[in-house]
N, CA, C and O atoms as a GROMACS GRO file, in nm:
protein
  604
    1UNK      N    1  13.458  12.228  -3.404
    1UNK     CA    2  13.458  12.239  -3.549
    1UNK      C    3  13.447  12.385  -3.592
    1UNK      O    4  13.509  12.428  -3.690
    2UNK      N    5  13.351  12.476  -3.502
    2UNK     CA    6  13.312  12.589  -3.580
    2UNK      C    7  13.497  12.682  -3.523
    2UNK      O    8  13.548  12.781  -3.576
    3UNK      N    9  13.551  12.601  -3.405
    3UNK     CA   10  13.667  12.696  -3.373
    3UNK      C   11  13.772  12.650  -3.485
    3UNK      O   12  13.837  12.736  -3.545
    4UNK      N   13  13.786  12.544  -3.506
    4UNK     CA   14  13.899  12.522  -3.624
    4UNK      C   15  13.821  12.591  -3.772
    4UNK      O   16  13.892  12.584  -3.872
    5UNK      N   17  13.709  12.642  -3.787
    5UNK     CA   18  13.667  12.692  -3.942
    5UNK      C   19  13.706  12.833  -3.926
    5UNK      O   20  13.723  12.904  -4.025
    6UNK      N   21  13.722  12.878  -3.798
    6UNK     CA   22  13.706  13.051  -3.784
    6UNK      C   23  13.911  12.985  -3.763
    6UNK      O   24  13.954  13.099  -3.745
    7UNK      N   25  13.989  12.930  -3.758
    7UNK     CA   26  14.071  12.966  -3.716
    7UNK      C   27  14.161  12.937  -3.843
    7UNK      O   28  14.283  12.947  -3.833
    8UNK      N   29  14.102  12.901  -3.960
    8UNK     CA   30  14.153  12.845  -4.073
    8UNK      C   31  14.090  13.006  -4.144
    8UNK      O   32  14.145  13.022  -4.253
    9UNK      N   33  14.020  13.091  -4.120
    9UNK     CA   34  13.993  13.197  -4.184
    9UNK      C   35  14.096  13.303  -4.100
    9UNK      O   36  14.170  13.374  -4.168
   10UNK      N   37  14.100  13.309  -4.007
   10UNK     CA   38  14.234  13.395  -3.928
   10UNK      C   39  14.386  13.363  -3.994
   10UNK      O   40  14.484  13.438  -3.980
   11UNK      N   41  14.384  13.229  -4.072
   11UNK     CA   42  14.488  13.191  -4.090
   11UNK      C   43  14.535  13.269  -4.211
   11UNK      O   44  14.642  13.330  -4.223
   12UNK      N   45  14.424  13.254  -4.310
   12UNK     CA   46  14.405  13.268  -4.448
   12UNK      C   47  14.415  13.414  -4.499
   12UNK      O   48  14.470  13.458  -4.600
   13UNK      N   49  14.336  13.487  -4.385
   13UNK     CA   50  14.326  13.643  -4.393
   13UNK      C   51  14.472  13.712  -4.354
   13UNK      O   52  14.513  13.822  -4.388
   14UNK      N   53  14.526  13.627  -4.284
   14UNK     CA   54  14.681  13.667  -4.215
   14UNK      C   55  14.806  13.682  -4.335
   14UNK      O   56  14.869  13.778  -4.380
   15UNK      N   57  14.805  13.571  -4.356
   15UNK     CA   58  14.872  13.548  -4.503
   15UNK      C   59  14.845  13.596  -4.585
   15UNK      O   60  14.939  13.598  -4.665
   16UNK      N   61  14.741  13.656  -4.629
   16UNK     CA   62  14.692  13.718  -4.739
   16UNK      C   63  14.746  13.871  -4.716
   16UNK      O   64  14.796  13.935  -4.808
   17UNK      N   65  14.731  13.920  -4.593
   17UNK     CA   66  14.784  14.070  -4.532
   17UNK      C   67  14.944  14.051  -4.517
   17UNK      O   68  15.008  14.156  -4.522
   18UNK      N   69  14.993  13.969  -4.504
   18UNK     CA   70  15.118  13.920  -4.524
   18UNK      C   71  15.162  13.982  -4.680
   18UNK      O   72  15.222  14.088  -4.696
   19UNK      N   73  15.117  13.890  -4.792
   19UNK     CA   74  15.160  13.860  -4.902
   19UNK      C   75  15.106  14.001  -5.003
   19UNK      O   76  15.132  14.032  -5.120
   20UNK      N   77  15.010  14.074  -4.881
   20UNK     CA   78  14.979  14.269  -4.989
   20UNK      C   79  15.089  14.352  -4.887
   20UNK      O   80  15.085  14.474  -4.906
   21UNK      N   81  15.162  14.318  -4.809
   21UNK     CA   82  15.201  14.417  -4.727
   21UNK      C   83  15.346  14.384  -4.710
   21UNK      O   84  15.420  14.467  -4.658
   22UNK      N   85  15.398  14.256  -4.754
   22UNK     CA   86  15.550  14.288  -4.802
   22UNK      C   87  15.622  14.284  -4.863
   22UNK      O   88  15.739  14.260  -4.832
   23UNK      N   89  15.564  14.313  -5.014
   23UNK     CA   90  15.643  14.373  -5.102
   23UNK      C   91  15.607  14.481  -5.108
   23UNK      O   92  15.548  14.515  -5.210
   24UNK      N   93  15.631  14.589  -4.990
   24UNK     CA   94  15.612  14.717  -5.076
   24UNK      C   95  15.739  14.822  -5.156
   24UNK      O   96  15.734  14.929  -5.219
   25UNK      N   97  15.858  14.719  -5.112
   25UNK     CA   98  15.965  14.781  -5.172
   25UNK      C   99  15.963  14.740  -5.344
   25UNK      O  100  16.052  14.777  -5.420
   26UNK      N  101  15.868  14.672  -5.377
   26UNK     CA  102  15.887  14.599  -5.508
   26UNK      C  103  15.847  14.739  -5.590
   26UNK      O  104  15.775  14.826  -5.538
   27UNK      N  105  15.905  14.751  -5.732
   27UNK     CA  106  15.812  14.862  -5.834
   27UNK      C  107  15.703  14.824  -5.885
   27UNK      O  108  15.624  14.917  -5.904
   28UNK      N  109  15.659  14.697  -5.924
   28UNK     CA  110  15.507  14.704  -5.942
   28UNK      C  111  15.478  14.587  -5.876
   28UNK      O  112  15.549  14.512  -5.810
   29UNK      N  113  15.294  14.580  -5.920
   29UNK     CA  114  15.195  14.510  -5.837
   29UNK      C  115  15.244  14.326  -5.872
   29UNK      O  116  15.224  14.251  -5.776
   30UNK      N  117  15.298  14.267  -5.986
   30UNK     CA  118  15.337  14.135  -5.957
   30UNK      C  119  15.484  14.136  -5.891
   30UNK      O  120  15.481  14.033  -5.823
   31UNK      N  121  15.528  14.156  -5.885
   31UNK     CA  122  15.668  14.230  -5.833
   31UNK      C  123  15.620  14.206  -5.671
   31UNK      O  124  15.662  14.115  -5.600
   32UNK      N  125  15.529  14.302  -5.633
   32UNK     CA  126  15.508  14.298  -5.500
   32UNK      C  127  15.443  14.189  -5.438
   32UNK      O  128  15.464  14.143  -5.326
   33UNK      N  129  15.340  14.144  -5.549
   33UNK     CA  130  15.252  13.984  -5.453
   33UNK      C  131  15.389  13.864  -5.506
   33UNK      O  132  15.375  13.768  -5.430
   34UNK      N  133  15.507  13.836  -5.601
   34UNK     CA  134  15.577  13.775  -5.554
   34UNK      C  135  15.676  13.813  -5.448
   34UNK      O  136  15.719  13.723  -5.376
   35UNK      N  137  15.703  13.897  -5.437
   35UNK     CA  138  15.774  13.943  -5.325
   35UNK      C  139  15.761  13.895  -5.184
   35UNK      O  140  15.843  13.846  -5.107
   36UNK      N  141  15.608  13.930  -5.167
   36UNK     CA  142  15.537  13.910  -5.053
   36UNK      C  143  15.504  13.802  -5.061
   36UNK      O  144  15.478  13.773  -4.944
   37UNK      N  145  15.474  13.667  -5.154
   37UNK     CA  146  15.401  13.546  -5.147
   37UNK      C  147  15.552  13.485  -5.067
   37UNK      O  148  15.557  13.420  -4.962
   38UNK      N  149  15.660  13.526  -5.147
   38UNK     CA  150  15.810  13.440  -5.104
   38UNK      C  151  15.848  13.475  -4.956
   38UNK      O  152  15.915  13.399  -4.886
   39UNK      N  153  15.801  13.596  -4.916
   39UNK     CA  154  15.877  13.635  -4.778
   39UNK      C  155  15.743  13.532  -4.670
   39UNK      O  156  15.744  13.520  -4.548
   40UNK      N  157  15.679  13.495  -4.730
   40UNK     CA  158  15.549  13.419  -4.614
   40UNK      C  159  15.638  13.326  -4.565
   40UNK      O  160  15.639  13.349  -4.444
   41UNK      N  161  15.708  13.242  -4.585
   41UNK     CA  162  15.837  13.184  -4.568
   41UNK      C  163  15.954  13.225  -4.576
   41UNK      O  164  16.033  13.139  -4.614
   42UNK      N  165  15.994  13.316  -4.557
   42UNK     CA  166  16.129  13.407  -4.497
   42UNK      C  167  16.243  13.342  -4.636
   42UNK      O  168  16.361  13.311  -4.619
   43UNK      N  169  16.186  13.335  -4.735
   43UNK     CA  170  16.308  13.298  -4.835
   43UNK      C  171  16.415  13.390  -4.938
   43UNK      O  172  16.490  13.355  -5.030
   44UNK      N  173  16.387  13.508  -4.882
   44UNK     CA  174  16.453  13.639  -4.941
   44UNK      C  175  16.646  13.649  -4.916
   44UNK      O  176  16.683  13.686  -4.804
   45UNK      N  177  16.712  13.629  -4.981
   45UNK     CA  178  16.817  13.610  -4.976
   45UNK      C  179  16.911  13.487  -5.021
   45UNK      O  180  16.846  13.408  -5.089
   46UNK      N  181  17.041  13.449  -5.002
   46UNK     CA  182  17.057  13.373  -5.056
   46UNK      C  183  17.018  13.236  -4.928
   46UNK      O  184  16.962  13.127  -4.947
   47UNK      N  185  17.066  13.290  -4.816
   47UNK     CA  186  17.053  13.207  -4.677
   47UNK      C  187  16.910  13.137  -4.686
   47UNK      O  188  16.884  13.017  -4.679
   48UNK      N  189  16.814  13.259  -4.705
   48UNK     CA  190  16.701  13.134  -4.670
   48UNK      C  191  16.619  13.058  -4.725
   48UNK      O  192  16.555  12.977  -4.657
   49UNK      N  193  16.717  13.083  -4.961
   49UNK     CA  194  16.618  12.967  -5.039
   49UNK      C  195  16.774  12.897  -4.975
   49UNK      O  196  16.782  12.806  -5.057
   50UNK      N  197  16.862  12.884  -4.912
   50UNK     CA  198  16.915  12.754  -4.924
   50UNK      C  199  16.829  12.680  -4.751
   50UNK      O  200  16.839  12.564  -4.710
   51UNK      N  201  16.774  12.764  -4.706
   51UNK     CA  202  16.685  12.690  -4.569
   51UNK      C  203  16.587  12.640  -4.618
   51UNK      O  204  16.540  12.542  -4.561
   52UNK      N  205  16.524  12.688  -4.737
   52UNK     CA  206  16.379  12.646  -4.793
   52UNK      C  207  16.470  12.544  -4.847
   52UNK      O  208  16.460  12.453  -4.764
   53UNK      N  209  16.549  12.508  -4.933
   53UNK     CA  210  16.572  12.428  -4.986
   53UNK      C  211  16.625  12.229  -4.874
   53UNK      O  212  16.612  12.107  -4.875
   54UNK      N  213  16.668  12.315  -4.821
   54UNK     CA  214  16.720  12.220  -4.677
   54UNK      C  215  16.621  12.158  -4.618
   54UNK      O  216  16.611  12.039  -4.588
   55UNK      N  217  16.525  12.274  -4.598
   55UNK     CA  218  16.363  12.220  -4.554
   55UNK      C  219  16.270  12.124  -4.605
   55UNK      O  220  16.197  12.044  -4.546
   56UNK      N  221  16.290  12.154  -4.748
   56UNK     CA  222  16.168  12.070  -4.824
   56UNK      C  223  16.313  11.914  -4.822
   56UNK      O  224  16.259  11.804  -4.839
   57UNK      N  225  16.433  11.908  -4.807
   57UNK     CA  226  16.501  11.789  -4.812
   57UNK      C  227  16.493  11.717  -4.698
   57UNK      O  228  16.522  11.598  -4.698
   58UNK      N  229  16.455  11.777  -4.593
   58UNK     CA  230  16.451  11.728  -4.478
   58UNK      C  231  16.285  11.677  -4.441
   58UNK      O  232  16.258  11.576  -4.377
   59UNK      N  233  16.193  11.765  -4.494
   59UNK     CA  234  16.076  11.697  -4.484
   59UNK      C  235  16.044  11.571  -4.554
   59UNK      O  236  15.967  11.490  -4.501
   60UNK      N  237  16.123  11.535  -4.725
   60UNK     CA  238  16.149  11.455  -4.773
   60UNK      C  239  16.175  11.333  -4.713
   60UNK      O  240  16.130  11.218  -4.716
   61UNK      N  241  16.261  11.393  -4.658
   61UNK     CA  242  16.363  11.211  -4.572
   61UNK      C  243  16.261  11.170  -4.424
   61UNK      O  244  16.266  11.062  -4.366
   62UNK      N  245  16.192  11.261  -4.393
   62UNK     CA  246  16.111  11.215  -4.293
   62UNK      C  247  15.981  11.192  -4.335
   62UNK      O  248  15.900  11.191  -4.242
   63UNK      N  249  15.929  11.170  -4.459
   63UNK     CA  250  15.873  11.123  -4.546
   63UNK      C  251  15.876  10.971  -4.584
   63UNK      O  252  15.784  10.889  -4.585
   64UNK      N  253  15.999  10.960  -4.612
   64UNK     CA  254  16.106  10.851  -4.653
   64UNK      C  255  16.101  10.773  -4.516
   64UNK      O  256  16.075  10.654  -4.537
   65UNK      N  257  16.114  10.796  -4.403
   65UNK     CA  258  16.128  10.710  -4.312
   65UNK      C  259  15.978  10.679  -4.269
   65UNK      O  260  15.952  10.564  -4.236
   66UNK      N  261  15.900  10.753  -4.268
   66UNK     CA  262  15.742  10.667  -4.297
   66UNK      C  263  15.735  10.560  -4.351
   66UNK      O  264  15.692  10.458  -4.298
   67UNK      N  265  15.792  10.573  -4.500
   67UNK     CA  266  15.747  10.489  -4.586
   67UNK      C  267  15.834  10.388  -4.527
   67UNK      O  268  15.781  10.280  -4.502
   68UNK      N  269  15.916  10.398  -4.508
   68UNK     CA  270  16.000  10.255  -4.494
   68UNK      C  271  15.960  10.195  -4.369
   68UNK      O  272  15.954  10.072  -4.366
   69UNK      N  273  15.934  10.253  -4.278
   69UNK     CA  274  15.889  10.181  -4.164
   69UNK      C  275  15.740  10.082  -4.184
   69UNK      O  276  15.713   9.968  -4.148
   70UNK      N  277  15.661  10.189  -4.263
   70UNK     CA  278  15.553  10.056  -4.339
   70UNK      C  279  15.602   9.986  -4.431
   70UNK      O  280  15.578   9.868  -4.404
   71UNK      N  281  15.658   9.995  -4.526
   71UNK     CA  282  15.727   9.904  -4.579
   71UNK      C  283  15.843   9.804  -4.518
   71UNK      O  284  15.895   9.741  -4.610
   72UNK      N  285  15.887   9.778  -4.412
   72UNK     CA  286  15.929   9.713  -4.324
   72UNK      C  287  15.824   9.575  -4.226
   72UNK      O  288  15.814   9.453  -4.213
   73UNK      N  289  15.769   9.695  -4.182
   73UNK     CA  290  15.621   9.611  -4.153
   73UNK      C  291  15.541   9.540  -4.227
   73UNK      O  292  15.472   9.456  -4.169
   74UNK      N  293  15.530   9.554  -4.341
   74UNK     CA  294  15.439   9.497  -4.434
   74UNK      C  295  15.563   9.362  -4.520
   74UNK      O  296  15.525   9.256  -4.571
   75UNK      N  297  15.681   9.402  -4.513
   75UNK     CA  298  15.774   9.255  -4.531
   75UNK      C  299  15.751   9.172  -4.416
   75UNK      O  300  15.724   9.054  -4.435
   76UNK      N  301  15.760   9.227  -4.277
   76UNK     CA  302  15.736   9.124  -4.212
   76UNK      C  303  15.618   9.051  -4.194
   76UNK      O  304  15.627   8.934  -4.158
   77UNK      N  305  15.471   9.120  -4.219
   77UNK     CA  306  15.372   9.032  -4.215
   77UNK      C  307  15.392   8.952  -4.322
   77UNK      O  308  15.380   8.831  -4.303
   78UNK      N  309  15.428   9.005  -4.466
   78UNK     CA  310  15.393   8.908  -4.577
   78UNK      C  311  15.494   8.764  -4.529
   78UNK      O  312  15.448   8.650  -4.523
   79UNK      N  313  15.630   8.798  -4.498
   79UNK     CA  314  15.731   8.678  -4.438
   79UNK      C  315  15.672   8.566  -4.330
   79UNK      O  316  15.678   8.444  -4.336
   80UNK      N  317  15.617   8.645  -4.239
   80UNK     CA  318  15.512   8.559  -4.197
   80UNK      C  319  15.445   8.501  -4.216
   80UNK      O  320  15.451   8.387  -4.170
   81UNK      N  321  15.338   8.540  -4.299
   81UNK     CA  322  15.245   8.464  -4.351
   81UNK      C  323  15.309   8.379  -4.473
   81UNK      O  324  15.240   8.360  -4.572
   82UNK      N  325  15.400   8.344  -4.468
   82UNK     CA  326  15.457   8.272  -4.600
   82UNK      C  327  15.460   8.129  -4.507
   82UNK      O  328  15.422   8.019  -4.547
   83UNK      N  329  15.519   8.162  -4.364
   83UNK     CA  330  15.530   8.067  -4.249
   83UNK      C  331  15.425   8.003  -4.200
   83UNK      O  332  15.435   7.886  -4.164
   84UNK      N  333  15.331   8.061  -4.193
   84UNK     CA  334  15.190   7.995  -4.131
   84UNK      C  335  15.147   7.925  -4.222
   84UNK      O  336  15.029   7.896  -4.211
   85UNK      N  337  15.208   7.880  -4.326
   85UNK     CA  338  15.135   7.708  -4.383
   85UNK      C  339  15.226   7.653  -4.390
   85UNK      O  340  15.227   7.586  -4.494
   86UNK      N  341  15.367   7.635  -4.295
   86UNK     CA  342  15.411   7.560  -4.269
   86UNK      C  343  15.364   7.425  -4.223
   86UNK      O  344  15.265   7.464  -4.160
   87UNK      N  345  15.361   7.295  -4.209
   87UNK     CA  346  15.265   7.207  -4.152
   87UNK      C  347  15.348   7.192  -4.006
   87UNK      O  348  15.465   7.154  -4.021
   88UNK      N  349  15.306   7.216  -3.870
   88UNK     CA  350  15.314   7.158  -3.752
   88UNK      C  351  15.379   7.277  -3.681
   88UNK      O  352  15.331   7.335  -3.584
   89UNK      N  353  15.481   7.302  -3.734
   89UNK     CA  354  15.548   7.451  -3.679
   89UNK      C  355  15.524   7.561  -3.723
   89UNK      O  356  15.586   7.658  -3.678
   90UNK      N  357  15.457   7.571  -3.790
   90UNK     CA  358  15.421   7.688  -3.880
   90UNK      C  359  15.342   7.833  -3.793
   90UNK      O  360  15.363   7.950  -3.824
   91UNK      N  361  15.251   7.785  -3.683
   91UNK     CA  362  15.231   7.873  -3.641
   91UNK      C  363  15.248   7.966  -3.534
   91UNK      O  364  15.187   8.062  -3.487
   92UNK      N  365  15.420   7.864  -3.500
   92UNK     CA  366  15.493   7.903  -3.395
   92UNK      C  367  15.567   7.997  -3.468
   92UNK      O  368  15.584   8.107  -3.417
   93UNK      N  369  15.626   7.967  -3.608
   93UNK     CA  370  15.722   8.042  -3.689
   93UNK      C  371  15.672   8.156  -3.692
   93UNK      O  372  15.734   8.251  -3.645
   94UNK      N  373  15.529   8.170  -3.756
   94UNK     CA  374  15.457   8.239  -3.788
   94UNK      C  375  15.460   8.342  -3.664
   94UNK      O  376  15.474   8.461  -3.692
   95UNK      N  377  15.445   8.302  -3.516
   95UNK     CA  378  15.470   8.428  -3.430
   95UNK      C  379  15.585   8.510  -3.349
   95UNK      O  380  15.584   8.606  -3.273
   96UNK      N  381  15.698   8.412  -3.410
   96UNK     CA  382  15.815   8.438  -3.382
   96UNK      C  383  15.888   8.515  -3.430
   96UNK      O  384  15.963   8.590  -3.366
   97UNK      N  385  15.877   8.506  -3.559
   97UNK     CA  386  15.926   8.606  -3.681
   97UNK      C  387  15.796   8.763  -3.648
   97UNK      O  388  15.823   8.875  -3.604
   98UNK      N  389  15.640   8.697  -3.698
   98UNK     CA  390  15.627   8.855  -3.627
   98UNK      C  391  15.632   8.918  -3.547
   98UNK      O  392  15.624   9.039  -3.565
   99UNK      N  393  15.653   8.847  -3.379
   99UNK     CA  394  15.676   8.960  -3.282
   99UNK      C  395  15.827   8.984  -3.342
   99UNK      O  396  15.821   9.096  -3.394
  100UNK      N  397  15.967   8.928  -3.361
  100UNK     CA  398  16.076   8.985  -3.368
  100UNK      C  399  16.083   9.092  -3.463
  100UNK      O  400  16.126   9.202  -3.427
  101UNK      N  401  16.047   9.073  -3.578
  101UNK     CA  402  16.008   9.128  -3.651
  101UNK      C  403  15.961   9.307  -3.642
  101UNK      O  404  16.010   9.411  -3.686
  102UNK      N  405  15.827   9.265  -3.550
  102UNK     CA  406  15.758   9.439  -3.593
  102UNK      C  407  15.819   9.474  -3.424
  102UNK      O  408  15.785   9.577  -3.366
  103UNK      N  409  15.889   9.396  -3.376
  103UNK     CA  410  16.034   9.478  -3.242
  103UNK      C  411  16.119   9.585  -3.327
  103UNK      O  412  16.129   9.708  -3.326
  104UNK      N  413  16.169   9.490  -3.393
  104UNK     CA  414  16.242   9.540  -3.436
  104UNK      C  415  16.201   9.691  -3.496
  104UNK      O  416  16.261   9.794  -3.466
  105UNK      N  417  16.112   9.683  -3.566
  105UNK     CA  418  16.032   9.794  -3.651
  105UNK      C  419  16.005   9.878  -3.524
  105UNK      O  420  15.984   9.998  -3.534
  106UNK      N  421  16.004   9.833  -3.440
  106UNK     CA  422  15.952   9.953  -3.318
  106UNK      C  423  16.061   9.976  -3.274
  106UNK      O  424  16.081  10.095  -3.298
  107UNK      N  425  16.164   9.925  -3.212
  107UNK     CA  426  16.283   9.989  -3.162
  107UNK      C  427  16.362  10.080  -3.267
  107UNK      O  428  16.439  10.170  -3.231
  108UNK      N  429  16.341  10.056  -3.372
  108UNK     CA  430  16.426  10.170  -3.546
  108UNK      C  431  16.379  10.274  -3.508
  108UNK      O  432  16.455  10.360  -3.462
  109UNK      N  433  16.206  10.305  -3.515
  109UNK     CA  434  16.096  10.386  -3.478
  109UNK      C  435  16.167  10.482  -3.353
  109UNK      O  436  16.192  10.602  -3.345
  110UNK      N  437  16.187  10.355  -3.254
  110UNK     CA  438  16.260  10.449  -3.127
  110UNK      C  439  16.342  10.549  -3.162
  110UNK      O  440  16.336  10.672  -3.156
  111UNK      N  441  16.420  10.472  -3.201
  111UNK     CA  442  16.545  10.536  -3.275
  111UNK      C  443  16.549  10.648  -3.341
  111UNK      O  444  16.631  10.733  -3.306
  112UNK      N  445  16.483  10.669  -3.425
  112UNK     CA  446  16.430  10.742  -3.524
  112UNK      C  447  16.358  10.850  -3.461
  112UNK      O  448  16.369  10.965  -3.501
  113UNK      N  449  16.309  10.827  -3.395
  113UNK     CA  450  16.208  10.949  -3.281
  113UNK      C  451  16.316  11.015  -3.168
  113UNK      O  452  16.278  11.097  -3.084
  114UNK      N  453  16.481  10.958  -3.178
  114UNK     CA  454  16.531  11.064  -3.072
  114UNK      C  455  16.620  11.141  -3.190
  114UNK      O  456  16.618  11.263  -3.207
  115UNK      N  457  16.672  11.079  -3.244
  115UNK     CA  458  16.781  11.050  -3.398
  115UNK      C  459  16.741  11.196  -3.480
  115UNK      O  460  16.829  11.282  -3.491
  116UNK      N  461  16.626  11.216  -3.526
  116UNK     CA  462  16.621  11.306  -3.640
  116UNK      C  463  16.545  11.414  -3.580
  116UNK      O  464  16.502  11.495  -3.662
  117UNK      N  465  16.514  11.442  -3.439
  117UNK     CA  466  16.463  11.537  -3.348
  117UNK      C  467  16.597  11.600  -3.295
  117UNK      O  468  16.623  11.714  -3.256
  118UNK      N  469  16.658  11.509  -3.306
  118UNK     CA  470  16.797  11.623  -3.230
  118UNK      C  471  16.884  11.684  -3.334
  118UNK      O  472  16.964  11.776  -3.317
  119UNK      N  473  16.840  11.580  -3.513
  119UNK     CA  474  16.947  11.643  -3.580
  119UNK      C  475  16.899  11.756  -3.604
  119UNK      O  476  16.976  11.846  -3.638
  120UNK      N  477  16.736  11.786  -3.588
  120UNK     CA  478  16.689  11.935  -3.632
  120UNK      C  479  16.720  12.023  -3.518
  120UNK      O  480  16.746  12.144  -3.517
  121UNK      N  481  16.713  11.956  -3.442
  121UNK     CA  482  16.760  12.078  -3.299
  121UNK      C  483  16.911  12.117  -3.312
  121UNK      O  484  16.904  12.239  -3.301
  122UNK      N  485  17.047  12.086  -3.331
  122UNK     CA  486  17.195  12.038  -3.326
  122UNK      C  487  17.178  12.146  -3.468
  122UNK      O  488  17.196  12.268  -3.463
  123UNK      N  489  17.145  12.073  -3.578
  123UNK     CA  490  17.190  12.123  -3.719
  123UNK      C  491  17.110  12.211  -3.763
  123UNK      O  492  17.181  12.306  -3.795
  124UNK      N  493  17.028  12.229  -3.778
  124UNK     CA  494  16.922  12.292  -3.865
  124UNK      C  495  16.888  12.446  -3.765
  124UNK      O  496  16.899  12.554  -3.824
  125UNK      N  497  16.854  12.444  -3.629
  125UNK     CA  498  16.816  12.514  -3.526
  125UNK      C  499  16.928  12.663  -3.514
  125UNK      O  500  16.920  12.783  -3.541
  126UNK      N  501  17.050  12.547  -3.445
  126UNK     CA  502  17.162  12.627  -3.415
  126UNK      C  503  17.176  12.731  -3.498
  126UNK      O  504  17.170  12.849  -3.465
  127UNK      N  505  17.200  12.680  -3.631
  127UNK     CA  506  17.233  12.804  -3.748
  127UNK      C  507  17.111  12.897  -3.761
  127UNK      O  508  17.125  12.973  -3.857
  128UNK      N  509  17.003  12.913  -3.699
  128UNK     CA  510  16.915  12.987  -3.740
  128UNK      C  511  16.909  13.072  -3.624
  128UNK      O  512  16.886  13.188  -3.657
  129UNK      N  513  16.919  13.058  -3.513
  129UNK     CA  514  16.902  13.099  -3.362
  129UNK      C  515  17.017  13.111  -3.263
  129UNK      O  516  17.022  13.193  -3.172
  130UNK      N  517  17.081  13.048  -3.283
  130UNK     CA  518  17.242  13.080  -3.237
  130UNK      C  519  17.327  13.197  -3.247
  130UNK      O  520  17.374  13.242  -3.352
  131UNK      N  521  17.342  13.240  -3.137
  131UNK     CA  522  17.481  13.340  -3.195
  131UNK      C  523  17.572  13.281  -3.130
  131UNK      O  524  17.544  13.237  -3.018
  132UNK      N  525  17.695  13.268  -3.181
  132UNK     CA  526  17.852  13.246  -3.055
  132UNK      C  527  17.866  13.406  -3.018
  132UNK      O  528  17.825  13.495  -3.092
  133UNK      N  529  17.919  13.423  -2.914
  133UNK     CA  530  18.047  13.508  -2.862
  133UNK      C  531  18.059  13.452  -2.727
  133UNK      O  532  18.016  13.342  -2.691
  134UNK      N  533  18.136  13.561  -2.638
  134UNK     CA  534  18.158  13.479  -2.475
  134UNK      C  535  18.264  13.497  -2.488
  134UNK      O  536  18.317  13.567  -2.575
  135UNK      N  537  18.319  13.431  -2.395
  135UNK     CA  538  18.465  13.401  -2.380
  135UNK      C  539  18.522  13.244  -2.388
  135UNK      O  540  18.461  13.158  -2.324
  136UNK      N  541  18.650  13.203  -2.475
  136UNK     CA  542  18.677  13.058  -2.439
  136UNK      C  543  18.679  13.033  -2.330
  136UNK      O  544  18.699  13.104  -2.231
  137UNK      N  545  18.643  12.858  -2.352
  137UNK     CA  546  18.702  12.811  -2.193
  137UNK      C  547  18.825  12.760  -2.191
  137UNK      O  548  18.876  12.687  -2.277
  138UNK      N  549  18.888  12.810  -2.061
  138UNK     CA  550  18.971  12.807  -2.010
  138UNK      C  551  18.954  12.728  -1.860
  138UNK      O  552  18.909  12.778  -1.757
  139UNK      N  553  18.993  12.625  -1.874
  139UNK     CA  554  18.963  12.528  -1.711
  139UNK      C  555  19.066  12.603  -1.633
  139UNK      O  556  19.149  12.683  -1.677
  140UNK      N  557  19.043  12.552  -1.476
  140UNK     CA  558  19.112  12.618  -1.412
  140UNK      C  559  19.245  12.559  -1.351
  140UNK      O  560  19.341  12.624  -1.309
  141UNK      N  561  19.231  12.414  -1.353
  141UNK     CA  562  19.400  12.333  -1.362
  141UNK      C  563  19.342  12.231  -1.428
  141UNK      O  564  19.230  12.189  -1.458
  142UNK      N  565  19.525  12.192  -1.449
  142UNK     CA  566  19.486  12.072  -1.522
  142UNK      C  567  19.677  12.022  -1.491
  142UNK      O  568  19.786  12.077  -1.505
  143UNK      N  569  19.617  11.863  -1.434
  143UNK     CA  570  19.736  11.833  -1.426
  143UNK      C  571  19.736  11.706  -1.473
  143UNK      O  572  19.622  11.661  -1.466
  144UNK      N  573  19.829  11.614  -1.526
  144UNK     CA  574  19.839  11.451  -1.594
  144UNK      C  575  20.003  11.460  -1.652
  144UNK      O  576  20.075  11.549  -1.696
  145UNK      N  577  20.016  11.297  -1.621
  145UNK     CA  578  20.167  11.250  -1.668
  145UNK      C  579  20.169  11.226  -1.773
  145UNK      O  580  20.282  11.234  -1.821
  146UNK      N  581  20.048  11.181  -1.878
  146UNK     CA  582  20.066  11.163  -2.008
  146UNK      C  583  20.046  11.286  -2.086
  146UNK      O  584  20.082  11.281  -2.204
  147UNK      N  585  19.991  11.405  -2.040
  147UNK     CA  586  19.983  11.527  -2.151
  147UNK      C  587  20.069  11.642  -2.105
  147UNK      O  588  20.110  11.665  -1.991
  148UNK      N  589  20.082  11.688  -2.182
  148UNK     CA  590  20.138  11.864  -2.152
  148UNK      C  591  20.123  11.970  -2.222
  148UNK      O  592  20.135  11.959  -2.344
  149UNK      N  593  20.112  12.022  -2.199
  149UNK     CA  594  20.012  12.180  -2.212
  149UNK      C  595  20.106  12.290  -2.254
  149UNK      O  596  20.196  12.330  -2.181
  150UNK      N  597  20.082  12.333  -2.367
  150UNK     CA  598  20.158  12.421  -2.369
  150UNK      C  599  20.056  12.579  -2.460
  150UNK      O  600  19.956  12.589  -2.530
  151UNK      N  601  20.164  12.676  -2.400
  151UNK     CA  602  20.074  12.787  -2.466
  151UNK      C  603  20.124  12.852  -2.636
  151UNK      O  604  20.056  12.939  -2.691
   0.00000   0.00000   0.00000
């Protein structure tokens, strides 16, 4: 506890030396603490309010898929329990629908946990950390009766 209180004051003091120390190209003193409050997040230019902007849409939708995954879950218990006063079968229904049910909700989940980890790695990443150059590729034969190659 006392290492996360000292490490939330390292945090605080950082940012703060951040937000007096880079605007010093600004001409005056609000000038410079917005300057410096905006660069704490690298948003100086046009590139990176459209990353801030991309960012807060993307934290949004993974927001959004929280909610729906409890809200998914919580249709299927209530559906369930609509089943369990069925008279005689009811509490077979009742466990059939919820294991298929919150499966299902867990395999989306799966899904969802490789799905929007790679679109930030693929989309979001590349353009920030990527450079191209190199050379094309060029294989070294290539032979087939249905294609042909030309330069």
């Amino acid at each position: 506890m006392l290492l996360f209180f000292f490490l939330q004051w390292v945090l605080a003091l950082s940012a703060l030396g951040l937000v007096l120390t880079q605007g010093r190209a600004a001409d005056n003193w609000p000038a410079r603490l917005v300057t410096g409050t905006i660069s704490l997040y690298g948003i100086l230019g046009s590139y990176g309010t459209t990353a801030f902007i991309g960012d807060v849409l993307s934290y949004s939708r993974l927001l959004a898929l929280g909610l729906t995954t409890s809200v998914i879950g919580m249709a299927f218990n209530i559906i369930s329990g609509f089943l369990k006063d069925i008279p005689y079968a009811g509490w077979g229904l009742f466990l059939v629908v919820c294991f298929a049910g919150h499966s299902f909700n867990f395999v989306m989940s799966i899904l969802g946990a490789f799905v929007h980890p790679a679109r930030l790695i693929f989309l979001e990443f590349f353009g920030r950390f990527y450079e191209g150059g190199g050379s094309p590729f060029r294989p070294f034969g290539f032979a087939s009766s249905n294609v042909e190659l030309t330069e």
